[in-house]
N, C-alpha and C positions, 0 to 999 in steps of 0.2 A: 412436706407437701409442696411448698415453695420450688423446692429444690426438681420435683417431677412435673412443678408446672414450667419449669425451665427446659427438662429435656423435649417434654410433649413441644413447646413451640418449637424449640429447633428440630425437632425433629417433625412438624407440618408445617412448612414458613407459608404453603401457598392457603391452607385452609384460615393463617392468621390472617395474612395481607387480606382473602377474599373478607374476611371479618370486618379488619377496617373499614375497607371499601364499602361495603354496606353503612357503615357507623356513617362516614363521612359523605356518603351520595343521598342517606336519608336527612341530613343535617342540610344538606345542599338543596333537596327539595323543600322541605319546610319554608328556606330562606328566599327559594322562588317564588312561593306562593305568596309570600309577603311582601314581595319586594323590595327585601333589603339587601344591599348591596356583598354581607358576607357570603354571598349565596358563590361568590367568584374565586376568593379565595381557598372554598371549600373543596370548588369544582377543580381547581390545579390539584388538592390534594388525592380527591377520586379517580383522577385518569391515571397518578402515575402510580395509585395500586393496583388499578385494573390492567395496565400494561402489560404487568407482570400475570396477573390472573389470565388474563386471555392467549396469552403469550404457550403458557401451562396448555389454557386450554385446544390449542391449535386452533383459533377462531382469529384469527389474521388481520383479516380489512376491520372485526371488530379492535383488535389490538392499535392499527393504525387507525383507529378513529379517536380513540385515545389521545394521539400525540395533536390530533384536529383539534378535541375536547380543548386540552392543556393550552392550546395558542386563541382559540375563541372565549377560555377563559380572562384570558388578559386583555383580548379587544374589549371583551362585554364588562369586562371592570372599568376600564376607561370609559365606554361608550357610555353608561348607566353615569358614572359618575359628571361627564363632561358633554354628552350628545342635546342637552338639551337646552334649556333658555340661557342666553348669552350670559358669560359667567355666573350663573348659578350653578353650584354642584347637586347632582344629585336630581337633576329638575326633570329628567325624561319620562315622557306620560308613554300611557300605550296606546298602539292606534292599531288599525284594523287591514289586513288585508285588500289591495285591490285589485283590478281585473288586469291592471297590466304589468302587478308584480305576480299575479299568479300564473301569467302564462310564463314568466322569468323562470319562475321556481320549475315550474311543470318540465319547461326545456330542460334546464341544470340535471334537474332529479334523472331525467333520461341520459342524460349525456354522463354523469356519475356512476349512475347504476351500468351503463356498457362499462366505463373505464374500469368497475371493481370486477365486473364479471372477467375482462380480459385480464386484470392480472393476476388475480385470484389462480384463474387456470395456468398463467408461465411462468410469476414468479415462482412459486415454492420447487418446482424440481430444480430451476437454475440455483439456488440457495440448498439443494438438496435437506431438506426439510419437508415433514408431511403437509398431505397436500389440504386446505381448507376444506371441512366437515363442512354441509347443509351449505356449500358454494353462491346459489342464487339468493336463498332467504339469508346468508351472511349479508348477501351485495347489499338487499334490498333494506333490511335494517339500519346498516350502514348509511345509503346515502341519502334514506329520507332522517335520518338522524343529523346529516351534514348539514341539510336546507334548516330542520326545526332547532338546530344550537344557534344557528345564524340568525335567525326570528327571534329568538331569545333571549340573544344580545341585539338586538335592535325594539325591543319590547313589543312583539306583535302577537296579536291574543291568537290569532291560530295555530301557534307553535302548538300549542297545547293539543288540535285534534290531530294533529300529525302524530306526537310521543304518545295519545291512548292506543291507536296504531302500534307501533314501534313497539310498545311496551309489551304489548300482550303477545307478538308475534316474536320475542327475542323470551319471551317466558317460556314459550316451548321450547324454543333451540337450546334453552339453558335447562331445563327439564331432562332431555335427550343427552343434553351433555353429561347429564350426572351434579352439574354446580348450582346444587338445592337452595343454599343460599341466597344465589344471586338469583333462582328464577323467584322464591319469595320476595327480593325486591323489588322485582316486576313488578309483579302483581301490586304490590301496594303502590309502584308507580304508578300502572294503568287508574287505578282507583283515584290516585292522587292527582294525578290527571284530572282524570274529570270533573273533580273539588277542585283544583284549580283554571279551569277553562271558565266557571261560571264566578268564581271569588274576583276573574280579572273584567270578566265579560260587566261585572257588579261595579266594578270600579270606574269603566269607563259610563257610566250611567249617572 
């Protein structure tokens, strides 16, 4: 038995890896929601199975958001750790959006979503490689995932309504895709989401 659970993995590396990745992105929200810091180390280990999962799946700007994840992982370790009262580790409260970071984001989000749409469309034949499946709903998950990892790592509570977004609209793309897995992580993300929009909403109170 042993020996045929040996060949079964190697012989699906990408249905284990998406496996992981679940294991390790549902470990990774829990730790969001709580706010403790392994929630970072977890996140380096999610993007660089999902790399390769997206990679598989021909889903691009999601795969390069990946290696975004992986480097906003390490800012948002440090930041959590050291962003808050003068040498206290670990002291960063959350605070709430304002009217003049939300017209920040608003601009970014536009100016990101053109950047994915243009490359989306020239990179892949220059690299002769297929071309991005669901092109604009790729973009758009992508780069409001860019803005709410960055919220994330700076502890700001509307991260949270941006990923119920995100989450329920990359459940269909993943749906479509055929990677049942990851779109049932979705889903418990959107859910999770929104148990944690009101758990941080509770904290600042």
């Amino acid at each position: 038995m042993i020996f045929d659970l040996v060949n079964w993995v190697h012989d699906h590396p990408s249905i284990v890896i998406e496996i992981l990745g679940v294991a390790t992105a549902l470990a990774y929200l829990y730790f969001s929601i709580r706010q403790k810091i392994w929630l970072w180390p977890l996140g380096i280990l999610t993007s660089l199975f999902y790399i390769y999962v997206f990679f598989k799946g021909s889903l691009y700007a999601d795969m390069g958001l990946q290696f975004y994840y992986f480097i906003l992982s390490i800012y948002g370790w440090y930041f959590w750790l050291y962003g808050g009262r003068d040498n206290v580790r670990n002291s960063l409260k959350i605070t709430r959006v304002n009217k003049r970071m939300l017209i920040y984001l608003i601009g970014a989000g536009i100016v990101i979503y053109a950047f994915l749409v243009i490359a989306l469309k020239t990179v892949p034949p220059l690299l002769d490689i297929p071309a991005s499946d669901l092109l604009y709903w790729d973009a758009f998950t992508t780069s409001a995932s860019i803005l709410a990892t960055w919220m994330l790592a700076r502890k700001i509570l509307e991260q949270w309504l941006i990923w119920i977004v995100v989450d329920f609209v990359s459940m269909g793309m993943y749906i479509y895709k055929g990677l049942y897995l990851t779109s049932g992580l979705f889903l418990v993300y959107s859910l999770v989401a929104i148990y944690g929009y009101f758990e941080w909403k509770k904290s600042i109170r």
